[in-house]
N, CA, C and O atoms as CSV, one atom per row, in Angstrom:
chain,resi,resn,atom,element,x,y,z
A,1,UNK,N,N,-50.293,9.760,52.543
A,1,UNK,CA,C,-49.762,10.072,53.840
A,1,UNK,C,C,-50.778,10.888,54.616
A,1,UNK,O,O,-51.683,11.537,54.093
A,2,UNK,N,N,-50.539,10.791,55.908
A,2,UNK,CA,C,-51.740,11.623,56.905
A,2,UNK,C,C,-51.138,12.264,57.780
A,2,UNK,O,O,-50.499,11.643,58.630
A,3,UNK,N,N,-51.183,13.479,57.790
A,3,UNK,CA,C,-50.492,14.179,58.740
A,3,UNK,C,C,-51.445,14.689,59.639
A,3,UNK,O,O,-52.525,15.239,59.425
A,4,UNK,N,N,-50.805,14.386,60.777
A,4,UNK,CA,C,-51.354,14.718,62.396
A,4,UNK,C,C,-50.861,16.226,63.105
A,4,UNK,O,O,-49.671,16.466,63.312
A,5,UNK,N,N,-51.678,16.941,63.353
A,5,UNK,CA,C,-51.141,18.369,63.284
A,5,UNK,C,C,-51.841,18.102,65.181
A,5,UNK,O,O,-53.037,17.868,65.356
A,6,UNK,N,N,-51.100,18.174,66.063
A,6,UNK,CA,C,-51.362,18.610,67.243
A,6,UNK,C,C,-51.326,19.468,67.754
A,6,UNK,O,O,-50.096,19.430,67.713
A,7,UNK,N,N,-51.553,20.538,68.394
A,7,UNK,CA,C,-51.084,22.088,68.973
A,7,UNK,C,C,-52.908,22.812,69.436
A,7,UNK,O,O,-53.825,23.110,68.671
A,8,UNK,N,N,-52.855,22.866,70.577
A,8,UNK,CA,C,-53.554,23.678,71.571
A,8,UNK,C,C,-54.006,24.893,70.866
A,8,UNK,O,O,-54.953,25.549,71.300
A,9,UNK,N,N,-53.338,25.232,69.748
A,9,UNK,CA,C,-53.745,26.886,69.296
A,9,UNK,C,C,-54.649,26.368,68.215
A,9,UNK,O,O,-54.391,25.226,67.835
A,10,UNK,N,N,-55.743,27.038,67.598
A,10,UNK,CA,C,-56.650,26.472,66.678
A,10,UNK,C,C,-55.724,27.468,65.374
A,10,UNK,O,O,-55.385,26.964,64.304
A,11,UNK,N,N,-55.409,29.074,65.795
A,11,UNK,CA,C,-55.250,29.260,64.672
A,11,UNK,C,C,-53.623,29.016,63.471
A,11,UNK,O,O,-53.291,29.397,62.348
A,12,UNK,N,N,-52.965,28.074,64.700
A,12,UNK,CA,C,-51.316,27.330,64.375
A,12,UNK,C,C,-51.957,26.453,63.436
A,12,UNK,O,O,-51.672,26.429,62.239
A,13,UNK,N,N,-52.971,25.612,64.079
A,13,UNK,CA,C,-53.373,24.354,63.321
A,13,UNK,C,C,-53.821,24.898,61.819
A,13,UNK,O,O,-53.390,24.399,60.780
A,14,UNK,N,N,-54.628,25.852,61.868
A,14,UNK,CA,C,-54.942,26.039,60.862
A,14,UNK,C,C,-53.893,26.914,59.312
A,14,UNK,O,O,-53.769,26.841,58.089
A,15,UNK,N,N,-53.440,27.589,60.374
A,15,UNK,CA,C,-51.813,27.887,59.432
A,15,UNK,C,C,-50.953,26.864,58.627
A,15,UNK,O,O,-50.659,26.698,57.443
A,16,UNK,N,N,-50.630,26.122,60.082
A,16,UNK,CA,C,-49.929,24.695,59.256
A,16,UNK,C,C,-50.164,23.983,58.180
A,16,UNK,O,O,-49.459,23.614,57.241
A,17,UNK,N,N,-52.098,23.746,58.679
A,17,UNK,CA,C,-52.816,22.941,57.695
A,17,UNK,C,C,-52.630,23.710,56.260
A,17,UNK,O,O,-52.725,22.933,55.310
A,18,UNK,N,N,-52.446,24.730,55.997
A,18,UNK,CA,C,-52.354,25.786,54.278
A,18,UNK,C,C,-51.076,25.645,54.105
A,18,UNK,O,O,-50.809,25.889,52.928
A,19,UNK,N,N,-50.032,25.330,54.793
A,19,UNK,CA,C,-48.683,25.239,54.373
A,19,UNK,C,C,-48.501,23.777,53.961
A,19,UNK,O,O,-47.840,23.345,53.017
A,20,UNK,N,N,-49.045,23.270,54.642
A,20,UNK,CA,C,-49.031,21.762,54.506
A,20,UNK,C,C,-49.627,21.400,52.688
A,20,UNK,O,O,-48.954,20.961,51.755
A,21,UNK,N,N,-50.823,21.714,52.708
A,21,UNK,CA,C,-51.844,21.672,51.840
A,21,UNK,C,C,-50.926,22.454,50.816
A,21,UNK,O,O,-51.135,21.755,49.825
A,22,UNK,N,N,-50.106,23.371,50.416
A,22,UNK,CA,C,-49.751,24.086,49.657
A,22,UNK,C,C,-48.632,23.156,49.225
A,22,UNK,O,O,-48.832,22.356,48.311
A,23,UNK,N,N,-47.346,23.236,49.908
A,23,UNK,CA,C,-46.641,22.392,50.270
A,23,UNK,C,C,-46.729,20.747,49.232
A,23,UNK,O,O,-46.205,20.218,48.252
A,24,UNK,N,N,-47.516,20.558,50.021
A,24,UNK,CA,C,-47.638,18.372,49.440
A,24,UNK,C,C,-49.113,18.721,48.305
A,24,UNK,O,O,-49.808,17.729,48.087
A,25,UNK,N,N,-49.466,19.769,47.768
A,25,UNK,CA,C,-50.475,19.805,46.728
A,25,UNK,C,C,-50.573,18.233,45.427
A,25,UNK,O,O,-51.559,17.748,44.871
A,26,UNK,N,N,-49.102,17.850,45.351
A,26,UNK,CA,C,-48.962,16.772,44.568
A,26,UNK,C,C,-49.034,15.455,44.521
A,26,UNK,O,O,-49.272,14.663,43.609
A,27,UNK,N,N,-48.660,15.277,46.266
A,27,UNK,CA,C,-49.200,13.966,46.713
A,27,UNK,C,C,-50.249,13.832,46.996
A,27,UNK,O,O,-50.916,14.685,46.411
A,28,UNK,N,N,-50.919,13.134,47.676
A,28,UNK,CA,C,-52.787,12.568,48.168
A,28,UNK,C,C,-52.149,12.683,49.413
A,28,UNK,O,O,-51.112,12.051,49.611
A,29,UNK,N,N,-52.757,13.594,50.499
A,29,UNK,CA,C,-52.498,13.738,51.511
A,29,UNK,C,C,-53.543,14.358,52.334
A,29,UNK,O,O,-54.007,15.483,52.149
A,30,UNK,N,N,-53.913,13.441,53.361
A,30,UNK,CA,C,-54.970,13.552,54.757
A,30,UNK,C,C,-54.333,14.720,55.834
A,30,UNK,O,O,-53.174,14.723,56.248
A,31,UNK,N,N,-55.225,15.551,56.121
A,31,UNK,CA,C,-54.363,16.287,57.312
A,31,UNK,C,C,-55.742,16.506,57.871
A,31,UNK,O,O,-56.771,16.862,57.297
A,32,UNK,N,N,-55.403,16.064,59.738
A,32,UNK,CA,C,-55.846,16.243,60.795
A,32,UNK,C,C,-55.598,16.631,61.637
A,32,UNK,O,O,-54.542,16.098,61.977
A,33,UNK,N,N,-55.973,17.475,62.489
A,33,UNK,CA,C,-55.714,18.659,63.519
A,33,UNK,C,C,-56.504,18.350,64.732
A,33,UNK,O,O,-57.732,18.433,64.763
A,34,UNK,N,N,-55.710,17.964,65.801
A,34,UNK,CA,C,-56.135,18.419,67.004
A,34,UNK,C,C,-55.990,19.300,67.957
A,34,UNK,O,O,-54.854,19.774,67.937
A,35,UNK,N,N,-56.745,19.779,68.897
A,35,UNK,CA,C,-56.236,20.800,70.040
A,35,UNK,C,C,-56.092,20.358,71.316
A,35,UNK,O,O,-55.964,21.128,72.268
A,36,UNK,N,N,-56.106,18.798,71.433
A,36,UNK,CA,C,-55.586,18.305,72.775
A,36,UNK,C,C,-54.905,17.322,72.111
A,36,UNK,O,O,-55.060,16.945,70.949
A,37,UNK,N,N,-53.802,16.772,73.307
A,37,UNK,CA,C,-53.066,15.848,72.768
A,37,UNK,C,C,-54.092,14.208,72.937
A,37,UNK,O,O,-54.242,13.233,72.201
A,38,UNK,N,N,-54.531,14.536,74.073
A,38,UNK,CA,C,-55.987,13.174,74.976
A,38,UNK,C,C,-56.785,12.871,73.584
A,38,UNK,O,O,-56.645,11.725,73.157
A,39,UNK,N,N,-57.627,13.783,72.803
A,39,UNK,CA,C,-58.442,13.455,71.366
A,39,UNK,C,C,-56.957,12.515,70.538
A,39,UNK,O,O,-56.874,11.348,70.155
A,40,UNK,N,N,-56.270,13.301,70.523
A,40,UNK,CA,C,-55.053,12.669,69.460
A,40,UNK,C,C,-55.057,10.989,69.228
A,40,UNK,O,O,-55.241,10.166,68.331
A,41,UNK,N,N,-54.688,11.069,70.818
A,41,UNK,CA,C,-54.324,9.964,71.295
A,41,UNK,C,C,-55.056,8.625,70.997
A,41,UNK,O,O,-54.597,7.564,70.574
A,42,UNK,N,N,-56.882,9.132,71.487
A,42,UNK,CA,C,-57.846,8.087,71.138
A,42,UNK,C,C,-57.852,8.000,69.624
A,42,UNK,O,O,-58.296,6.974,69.107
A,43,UNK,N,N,-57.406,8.974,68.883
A,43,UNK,CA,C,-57.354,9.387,67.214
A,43,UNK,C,C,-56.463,7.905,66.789
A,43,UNK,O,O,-56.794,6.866,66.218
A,44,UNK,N,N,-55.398,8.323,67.285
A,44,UNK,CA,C,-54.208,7.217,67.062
A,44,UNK,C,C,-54.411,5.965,67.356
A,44,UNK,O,O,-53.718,5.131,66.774
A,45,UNK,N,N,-55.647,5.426,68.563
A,45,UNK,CA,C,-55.540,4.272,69.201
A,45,UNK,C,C,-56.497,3.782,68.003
A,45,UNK,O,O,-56.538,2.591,67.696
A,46,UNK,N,N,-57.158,4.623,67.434
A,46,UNK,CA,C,-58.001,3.702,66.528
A,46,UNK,C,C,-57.243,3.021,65.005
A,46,UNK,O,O,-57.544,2.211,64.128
A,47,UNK,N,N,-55.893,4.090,65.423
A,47,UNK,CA,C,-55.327,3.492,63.775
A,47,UNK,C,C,-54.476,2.303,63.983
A,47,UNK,O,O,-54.159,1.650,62.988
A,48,UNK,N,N,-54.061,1.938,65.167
A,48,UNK,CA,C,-52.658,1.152,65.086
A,48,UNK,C,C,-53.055,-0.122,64.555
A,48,UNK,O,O,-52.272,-0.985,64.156
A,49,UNK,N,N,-54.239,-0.195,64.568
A,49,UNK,CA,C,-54.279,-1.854,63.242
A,49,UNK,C,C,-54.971,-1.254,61.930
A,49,UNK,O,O,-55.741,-1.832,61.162
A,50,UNK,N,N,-54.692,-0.488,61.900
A,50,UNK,CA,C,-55.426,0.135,60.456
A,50,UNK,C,C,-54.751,0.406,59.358
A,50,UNK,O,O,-55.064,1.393,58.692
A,51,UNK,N,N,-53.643,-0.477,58.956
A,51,UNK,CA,C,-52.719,-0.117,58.242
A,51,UNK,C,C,-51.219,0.102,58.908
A,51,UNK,O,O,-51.013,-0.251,60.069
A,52,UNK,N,N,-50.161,0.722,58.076
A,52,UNK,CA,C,-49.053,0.746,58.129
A,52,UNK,C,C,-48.870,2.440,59.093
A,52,UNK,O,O,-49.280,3.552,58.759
A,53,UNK,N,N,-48.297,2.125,60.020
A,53,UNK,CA,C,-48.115,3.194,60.731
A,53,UNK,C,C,-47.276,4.540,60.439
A,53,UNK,O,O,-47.364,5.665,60.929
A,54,UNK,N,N,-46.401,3.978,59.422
A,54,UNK,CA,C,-44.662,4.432,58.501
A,54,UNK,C,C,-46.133,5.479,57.823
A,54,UNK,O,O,-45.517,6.495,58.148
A,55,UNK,N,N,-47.411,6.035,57.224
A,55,UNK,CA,C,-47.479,6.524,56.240
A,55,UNK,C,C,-48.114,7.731,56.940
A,55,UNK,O,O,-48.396,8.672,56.197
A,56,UNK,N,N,-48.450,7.892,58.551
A,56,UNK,CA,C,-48.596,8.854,59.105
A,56,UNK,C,C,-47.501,9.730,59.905
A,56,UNK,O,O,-46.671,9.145,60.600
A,57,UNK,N,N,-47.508,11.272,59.792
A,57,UNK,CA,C,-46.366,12.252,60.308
A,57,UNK,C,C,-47.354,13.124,61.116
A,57,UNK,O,O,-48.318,13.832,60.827
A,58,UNK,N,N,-46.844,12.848,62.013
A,58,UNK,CA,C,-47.145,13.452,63.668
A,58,UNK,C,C,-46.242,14.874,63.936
A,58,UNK,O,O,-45.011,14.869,63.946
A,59,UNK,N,N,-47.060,16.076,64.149
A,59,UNK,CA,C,-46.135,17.446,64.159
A,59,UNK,C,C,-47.086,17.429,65.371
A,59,UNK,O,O,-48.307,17.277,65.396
A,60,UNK,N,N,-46.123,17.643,66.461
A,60,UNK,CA,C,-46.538,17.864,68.180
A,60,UNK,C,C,-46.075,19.074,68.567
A,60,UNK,O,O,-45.064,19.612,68.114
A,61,UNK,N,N,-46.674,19.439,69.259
A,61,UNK,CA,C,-46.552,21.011,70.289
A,61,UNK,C,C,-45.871,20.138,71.657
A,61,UNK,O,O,-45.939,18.918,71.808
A,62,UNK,N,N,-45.333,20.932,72.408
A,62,UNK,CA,C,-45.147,19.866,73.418
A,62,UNK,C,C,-45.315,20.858,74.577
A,62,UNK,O,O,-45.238,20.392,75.714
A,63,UNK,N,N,-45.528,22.115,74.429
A,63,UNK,CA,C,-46.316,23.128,75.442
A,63,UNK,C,C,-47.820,23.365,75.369
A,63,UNK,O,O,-48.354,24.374,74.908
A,64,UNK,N,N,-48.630,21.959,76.050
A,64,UNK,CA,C,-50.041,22.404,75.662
A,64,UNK,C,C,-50.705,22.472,77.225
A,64,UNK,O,O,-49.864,22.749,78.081
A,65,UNK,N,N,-51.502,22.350,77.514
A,65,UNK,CA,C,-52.655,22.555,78.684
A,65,UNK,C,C,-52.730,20.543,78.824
A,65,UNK,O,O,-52.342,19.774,77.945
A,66,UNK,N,N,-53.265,20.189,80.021
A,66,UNK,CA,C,-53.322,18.648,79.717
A,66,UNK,C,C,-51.955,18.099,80.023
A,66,UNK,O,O,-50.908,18.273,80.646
A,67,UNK,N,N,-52.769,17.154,79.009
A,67,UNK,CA,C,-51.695,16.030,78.559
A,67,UNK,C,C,-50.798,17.141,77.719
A,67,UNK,O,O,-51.338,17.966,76.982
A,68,UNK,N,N,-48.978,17.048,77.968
A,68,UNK,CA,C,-48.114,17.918,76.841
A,68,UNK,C,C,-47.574,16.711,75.898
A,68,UNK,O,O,-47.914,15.541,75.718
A,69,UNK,N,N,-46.464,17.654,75.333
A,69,UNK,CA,C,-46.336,16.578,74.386
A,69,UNK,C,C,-45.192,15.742,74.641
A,69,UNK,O,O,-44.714,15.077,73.721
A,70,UNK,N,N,-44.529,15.700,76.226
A,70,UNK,CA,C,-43.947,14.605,76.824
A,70,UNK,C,C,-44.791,13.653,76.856
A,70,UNK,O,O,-44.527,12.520,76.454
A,71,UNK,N,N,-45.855,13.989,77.318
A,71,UNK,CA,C,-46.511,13.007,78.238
A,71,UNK,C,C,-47.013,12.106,76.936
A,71,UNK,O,O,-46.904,10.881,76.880
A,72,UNK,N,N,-47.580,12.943,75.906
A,72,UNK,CA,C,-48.034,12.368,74.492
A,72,UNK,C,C,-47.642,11.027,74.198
A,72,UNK,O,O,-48.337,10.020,74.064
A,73,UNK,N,N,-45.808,11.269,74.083
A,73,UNK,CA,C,-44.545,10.898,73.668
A,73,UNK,C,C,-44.811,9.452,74.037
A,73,UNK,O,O,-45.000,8.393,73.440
A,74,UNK,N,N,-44.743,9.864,75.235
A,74,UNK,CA,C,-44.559,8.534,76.564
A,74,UNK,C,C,-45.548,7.492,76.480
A,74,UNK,O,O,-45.348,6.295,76.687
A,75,UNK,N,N,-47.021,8.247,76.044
A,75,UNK,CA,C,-47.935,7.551,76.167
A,75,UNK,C,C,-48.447,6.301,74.833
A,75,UNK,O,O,-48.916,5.164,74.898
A,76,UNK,N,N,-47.983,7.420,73.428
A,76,UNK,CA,C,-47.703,6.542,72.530
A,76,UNK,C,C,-47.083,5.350,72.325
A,76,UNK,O,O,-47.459,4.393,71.649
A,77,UNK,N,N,-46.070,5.501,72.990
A,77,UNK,CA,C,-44.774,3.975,73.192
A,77,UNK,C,C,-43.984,4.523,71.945
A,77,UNK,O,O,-44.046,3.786,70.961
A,78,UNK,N,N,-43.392,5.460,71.829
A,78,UNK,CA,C,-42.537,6.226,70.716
A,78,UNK,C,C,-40.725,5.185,71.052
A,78,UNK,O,O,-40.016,4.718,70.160
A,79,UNK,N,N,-40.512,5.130,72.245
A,79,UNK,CA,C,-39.614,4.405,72.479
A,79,UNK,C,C,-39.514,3.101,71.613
A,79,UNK,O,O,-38.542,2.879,70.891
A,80,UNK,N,N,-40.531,2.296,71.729
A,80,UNK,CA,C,-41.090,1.106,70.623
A,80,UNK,C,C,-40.616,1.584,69.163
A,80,UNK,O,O,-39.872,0.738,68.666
A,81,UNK,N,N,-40.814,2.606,68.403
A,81,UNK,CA,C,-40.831,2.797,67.547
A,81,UNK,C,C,-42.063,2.444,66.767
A,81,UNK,O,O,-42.157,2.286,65.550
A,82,UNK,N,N,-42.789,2.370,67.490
A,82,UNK,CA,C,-44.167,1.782,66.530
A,82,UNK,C,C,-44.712,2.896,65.903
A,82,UNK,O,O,-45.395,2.660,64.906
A,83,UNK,N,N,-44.547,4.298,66.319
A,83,UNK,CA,C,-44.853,5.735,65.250
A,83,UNK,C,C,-43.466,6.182,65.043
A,83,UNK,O,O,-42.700,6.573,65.924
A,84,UNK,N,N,-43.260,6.098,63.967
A,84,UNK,CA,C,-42.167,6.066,63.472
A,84,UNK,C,C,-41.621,7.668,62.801
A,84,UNK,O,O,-40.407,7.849,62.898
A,85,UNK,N,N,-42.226,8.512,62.312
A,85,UNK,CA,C,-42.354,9.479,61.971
A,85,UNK,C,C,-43.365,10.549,63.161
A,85,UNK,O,O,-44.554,10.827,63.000
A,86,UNK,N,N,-42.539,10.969,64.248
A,86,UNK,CA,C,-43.003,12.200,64.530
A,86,UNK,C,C,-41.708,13.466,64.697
A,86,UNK,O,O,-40.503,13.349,64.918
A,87,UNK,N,N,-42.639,14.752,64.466
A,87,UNK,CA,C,-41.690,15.880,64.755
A,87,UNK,C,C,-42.226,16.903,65.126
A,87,UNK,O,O,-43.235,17.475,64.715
A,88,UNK,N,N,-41.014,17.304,66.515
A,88,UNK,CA,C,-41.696,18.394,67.784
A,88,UNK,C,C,-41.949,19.745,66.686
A,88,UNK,O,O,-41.213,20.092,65.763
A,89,UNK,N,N,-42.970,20.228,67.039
A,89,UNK,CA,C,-43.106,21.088,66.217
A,89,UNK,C,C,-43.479,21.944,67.311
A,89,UNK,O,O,-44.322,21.426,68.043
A,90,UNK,N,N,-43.072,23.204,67.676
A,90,UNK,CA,C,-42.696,23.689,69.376
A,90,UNK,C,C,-42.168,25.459,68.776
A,90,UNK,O,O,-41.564,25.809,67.763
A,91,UNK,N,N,-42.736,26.249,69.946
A,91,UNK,CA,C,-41.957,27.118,69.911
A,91,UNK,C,C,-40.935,27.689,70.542
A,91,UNK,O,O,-40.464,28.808,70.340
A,92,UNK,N,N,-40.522,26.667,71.518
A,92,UNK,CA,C,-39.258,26.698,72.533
A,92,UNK,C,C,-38.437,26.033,71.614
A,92,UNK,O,O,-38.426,24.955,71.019
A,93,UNK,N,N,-37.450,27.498,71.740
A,93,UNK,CA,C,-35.892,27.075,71.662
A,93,UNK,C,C,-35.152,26.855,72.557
A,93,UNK,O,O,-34.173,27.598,72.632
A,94,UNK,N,N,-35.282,25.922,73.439
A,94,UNK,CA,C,-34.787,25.797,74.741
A,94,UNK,C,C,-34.011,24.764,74.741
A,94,UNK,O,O,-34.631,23.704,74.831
A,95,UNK,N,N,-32.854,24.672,74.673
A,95,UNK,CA,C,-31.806,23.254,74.202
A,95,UNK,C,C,-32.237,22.389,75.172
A,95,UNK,O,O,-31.846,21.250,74.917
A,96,UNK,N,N,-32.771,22.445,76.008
A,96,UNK,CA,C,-33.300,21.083,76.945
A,96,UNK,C,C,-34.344,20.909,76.192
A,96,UNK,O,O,-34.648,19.718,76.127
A,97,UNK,N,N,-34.901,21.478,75.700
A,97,UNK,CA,C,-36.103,20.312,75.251
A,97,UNK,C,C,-36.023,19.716,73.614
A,97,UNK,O,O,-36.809,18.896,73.139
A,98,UNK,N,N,-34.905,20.331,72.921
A,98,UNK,CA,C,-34.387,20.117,71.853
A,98,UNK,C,C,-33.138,18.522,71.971
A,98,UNK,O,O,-32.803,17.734,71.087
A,99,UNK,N,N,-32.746,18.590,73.447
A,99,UNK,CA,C,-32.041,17.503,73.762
A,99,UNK,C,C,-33.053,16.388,74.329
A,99,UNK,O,O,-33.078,15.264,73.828
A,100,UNK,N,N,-33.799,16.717,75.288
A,100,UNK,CA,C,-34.781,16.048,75.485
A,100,UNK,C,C,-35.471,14.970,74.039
A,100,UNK,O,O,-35.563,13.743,74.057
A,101,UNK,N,N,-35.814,15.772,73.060
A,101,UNK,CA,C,-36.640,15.205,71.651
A,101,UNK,C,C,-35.866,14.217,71.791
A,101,UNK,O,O,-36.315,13.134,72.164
A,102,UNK,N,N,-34.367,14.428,71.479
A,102,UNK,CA,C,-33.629,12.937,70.811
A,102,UNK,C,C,-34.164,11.756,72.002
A,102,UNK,O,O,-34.493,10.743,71.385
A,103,UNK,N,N,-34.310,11.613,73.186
A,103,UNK,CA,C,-34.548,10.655,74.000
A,103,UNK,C,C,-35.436,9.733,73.327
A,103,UNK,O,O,-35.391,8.533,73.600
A,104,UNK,N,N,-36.213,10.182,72.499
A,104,UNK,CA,C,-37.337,9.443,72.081
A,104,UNK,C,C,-37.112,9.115,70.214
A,104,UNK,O,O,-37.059,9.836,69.217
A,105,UNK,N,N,-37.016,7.405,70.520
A,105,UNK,CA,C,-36.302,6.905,68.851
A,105,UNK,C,C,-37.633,7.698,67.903
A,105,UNK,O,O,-37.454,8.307,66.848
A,106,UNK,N,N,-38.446,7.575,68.327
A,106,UNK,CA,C,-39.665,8.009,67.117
A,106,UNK,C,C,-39.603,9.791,66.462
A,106,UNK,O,O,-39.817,10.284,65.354
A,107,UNK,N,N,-39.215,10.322,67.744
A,107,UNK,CA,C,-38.755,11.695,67.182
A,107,UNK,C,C,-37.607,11.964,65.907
A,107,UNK,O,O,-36.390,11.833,66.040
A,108,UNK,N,N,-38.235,12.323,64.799
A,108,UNK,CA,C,-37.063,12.390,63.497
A,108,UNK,C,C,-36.852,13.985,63.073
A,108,UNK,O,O,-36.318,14.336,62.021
A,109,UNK,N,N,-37.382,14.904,64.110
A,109,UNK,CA,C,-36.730,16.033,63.718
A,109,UNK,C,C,-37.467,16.860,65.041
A,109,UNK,O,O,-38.399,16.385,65.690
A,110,UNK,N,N,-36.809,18.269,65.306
A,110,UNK,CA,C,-37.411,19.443,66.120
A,110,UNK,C,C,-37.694,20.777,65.523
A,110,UNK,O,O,-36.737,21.541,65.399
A,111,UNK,N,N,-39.016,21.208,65.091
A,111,UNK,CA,C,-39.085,21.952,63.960
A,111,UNK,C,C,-39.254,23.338,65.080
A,111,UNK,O,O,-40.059,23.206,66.002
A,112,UNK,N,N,-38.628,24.380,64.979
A,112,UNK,CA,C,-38.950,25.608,65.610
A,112,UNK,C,C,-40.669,26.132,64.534
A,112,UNK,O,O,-40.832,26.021,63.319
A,113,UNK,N,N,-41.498,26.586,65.414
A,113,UNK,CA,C,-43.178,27.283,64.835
A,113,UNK,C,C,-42.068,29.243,64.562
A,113,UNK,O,O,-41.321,30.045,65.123
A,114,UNK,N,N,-42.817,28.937,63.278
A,114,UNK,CA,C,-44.464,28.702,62.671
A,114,UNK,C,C,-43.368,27.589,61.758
A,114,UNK,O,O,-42.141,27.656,61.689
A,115,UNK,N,N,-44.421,26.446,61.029
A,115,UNK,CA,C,-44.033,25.591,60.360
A,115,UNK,C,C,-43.813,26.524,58.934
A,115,UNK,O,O,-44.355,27.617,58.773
A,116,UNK,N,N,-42.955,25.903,57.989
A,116,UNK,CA,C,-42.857,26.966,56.655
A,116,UNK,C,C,-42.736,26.025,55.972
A,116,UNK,O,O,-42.743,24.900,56.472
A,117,UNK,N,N,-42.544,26.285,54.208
A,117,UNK,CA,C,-42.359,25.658,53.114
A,117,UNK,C,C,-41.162,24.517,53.252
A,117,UNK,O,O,-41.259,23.309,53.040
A,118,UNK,N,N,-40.347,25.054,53.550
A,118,UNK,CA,C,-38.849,24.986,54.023
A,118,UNK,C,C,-38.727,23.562,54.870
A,118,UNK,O,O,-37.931,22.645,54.669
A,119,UNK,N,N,-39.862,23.675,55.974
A,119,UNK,CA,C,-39.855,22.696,57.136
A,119,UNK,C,C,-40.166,21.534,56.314
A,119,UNK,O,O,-39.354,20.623,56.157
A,120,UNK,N,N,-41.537,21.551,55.691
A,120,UNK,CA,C,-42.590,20.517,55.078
A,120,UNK,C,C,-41.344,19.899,54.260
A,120,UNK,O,O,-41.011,18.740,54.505
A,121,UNK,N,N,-40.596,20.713,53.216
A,121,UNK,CA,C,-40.036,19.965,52.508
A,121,UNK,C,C,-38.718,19.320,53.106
A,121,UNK,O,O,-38.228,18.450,52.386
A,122,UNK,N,N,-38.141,19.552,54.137
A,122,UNK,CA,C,-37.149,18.564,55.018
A,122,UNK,C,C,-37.833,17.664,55.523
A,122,UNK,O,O,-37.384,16.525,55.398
A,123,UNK,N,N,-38.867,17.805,56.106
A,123,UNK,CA,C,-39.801,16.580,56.622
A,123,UNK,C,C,-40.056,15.288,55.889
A,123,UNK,O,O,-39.959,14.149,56.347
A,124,UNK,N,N,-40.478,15.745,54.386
A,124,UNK,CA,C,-40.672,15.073,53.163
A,124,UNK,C,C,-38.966,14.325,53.137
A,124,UNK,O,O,-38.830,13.164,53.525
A,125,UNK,N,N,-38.101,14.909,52.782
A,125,UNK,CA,C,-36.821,14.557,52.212
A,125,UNK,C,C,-36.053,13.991,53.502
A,125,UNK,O,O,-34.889,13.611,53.378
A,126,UNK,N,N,-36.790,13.928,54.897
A,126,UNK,CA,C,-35.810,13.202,56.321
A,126,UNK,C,C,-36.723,12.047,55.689
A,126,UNK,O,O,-35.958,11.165,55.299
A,127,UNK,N,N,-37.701,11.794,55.502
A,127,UNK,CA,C,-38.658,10.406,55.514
A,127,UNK,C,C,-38.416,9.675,53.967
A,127,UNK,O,O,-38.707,8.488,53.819
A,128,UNK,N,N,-37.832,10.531,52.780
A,128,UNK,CA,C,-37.959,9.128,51.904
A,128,UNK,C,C,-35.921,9.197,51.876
A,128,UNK,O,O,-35.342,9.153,50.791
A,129,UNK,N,N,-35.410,9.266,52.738
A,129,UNK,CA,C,-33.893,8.855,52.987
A,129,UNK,C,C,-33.653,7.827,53.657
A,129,UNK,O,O,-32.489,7.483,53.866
């Protein structure tokens, strides 16, 4: 599995990435970090024939500078369902944008930051259900 760590802050990304890494130590697992959602994006455009899309998990900020992570959303074709596994990973608790997530079929969870042990392993256990 490859997890896509998006978020504007370098030192979130890098937090996540040790929870993550701690976390999935047992599986074989890729983790990549960006700080714009625009890099992501061209990141992603190179994978969509590169395999099965189901084995990458997308954790989005959706308060960034740029492109946010509406616009991300939108731009992916998440509606399609063709990324099938992403989750807002945000530090607004703001029920509009927690209602907002569901709009989009590809969104499978809204994780309040900092990501924890806790998160990784619901993430794990929403995706093999």
């Amino acid at each position: 599995m490859v997890f896509i760590l998006i978020d504007d802050d370098p030192i979130a990304n890098l937090i996540h990435r040790k929870i993550i890494e701690t976390t999935c130590a047992e599986f074989k697992t890729e983790i990549v970090t960006f700080q714009s959602a625009a890099e992501a994006l061209d990141f992603i455009a190179g994978c969509r024939d590169c395999g099965r899309n189901d084995r990458f998990i997308i954790l989005l900020d959706i308060n960034m500078p740029g492109i946010d992570g509406w616009e991300f959303l939108d731009r992916l074709g998440c509606d399609e369902q063709t990324w099938k596994n992403v989750f807002i990973l945000s530090s607004s608790v703001a029920q509009f944008d927690i209602v907002r997530a569901n709009d989009y079929a590809s969104v499978k969870g809204y994780i309040t930051k900092p990501l924890s042990v806790p998160s990784v392993i619901g993430i794990m256990e929403t995706l093999m259900s």
